[in-house]
C-alpha positions as CSV (number, residue, x, y, z in Angstrom):
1,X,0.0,0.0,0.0
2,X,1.2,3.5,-1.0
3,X,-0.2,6.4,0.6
4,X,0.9,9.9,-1.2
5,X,-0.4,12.3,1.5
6,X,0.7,12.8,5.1
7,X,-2.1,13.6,7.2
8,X,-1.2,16.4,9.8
9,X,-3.2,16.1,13.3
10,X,-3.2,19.3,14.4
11,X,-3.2,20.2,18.5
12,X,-5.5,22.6,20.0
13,X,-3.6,26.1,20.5
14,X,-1.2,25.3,23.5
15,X,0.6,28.6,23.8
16,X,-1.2,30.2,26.8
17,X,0.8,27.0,28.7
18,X,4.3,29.3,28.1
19,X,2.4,31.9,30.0
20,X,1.1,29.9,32.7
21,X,3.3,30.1,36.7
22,X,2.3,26.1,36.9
23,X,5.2,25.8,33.5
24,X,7.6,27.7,35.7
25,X,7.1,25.9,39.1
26,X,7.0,22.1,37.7
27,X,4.2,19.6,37.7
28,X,5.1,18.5,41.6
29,X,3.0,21.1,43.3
30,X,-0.4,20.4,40.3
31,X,-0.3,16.2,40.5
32,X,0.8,15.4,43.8
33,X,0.5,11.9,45.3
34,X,-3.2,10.7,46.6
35,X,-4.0,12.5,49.9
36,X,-1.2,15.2,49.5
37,X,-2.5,18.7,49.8
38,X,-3.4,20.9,46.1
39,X,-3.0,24.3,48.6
40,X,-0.1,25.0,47.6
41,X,-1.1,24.7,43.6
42,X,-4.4,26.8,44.1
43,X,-2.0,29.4,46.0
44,X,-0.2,29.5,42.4
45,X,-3.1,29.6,40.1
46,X,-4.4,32.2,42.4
47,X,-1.9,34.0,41.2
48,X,-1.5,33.0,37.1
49,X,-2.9,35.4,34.3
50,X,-4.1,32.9,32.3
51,X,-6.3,31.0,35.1
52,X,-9.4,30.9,33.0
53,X,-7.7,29.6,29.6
54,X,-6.5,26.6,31.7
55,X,-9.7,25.8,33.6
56,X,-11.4,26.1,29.8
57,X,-9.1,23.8,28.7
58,X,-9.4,21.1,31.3
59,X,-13.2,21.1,31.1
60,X,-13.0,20.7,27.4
61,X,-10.6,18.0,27.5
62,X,-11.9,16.3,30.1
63,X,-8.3,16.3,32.4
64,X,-9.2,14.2,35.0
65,X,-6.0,14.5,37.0
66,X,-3.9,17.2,39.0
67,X,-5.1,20.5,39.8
68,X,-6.1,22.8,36.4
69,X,-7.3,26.4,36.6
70,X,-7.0,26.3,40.3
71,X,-9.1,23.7,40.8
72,X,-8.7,20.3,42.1
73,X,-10.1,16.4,40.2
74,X,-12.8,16.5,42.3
75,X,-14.1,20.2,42.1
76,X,-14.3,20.1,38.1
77,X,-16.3,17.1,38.6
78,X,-18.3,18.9,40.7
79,X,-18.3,21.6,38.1
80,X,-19.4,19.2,35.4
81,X,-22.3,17.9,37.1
82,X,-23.8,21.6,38.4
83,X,-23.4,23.0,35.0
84,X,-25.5,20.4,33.1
């Protein structure tokens, strides 16, 4: 079989993550181990400029670990299930 195209899959827009305080700090603070505490992650995104853009794109893609937009796992469930 010959194929004479390449197909591209193209990624959602990523660059706001350049931007984001979480890219600067490492992933330690925003997936820690089962029980650990997230205050320490919502104490960064407290603080990011692009906050929103990241809790936008964990609700759209359905992250379902670590904290995103300053929220934990279990509060964008939460999120998901008031906003139906």
């Amino acid at each position: 079989m010959h194929i004479d195209t390449i197909t591209t899959i193209t990624s959602p827009d990523l660059a706001w993550q350049q931007e984001a305080l979480c890219a600067q700090t490492g992933a330690d603070f925003f997936f820690p181990e089962p029980g650990s505490s997230v205050r320490e992650a919502k104490r960064i995104c407290g603080m990011c400029p692009i906050r929103s853009a990241c809790l936008e794109y964990a609700l759209d893609n359905d992250e379902r670990f670590g904290v995103w937009g300053g929220l934990s796992e279990k509060e964008r469930l939460e999120l998901r299930r008031t906003s139906r």
